[in-house]
C-alpha positions as CSV (number, residue, x, y, z in Angstrom):
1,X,0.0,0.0,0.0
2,X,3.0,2.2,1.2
3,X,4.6,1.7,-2.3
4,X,2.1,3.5,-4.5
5,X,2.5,7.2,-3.2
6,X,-1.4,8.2,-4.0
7,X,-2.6,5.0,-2.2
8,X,0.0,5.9,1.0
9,X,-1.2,10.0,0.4
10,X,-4.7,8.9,1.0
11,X,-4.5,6.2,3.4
12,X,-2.4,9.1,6.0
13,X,-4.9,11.5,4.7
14,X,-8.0,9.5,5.7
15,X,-6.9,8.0,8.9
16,X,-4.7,10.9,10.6
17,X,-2.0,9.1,11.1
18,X,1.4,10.2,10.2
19,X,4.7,8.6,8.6
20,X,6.0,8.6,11.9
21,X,3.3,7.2,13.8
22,X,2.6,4.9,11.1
23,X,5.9,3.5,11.7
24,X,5.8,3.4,15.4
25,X,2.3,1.5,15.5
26,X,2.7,-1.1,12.8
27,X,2.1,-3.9,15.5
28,X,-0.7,-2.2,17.2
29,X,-4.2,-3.5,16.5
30,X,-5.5,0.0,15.8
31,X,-2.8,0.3,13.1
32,X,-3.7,-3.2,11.8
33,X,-7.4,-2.1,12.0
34,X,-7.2,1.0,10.6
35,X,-5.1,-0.8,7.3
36,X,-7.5,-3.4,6.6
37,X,-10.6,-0.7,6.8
38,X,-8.7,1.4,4.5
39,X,-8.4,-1.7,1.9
40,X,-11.8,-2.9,2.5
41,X,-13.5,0.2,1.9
42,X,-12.1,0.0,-1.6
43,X,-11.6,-2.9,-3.8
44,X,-9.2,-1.6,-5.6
45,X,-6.9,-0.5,-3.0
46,X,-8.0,-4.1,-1.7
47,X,-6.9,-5.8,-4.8
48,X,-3.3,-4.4,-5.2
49,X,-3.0,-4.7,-1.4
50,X,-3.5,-9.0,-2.0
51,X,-1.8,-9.3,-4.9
52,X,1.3,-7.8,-3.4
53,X,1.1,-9.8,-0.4
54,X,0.5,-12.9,-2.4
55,X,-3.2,-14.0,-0.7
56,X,-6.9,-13.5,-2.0
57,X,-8.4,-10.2,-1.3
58,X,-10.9,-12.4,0.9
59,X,-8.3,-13.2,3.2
60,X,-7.8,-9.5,3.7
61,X,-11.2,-8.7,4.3
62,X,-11.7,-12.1,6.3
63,X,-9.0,-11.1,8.6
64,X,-11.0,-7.4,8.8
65,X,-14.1,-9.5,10.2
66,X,-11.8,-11.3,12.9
67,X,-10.7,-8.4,14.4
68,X,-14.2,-7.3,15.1
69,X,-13.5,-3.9,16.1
């Protein structure tokens, strides 16, 4: 997600959180949540974000429901 710099402008746009912070938080699961809503809410964000990662983009969003936030 990080790698495309639109994809990473938006993403700190819409959550708030900063390069810094971002970097700080990685294993925090209000980072992870915040990630995965940002994918899910669009597919092709979503997409990208699986095919770099090598799974289905239902794993991402499966992984979105466990958290349950």
């Amino acid at each position: 997600m990080l790698g495309d710099g639109d994809r990473a402008e938006r993403f700190l746009a819409l959550t708030g959180l900063t390069p810094d912070h971002l970097r700080t938080s990685l294993g925090e699961i209000g980072t992870l949540t915040a990630v995965l809503d940002f994918l899910c809410a669009h597919e092709p964000d979503l997409v990208a974000a699986a095919d770099v990662l090598g799974v289905k983009p239902e794993e991402l969003a499966a992984a979105r429901r466990r958290i349950g936030r």
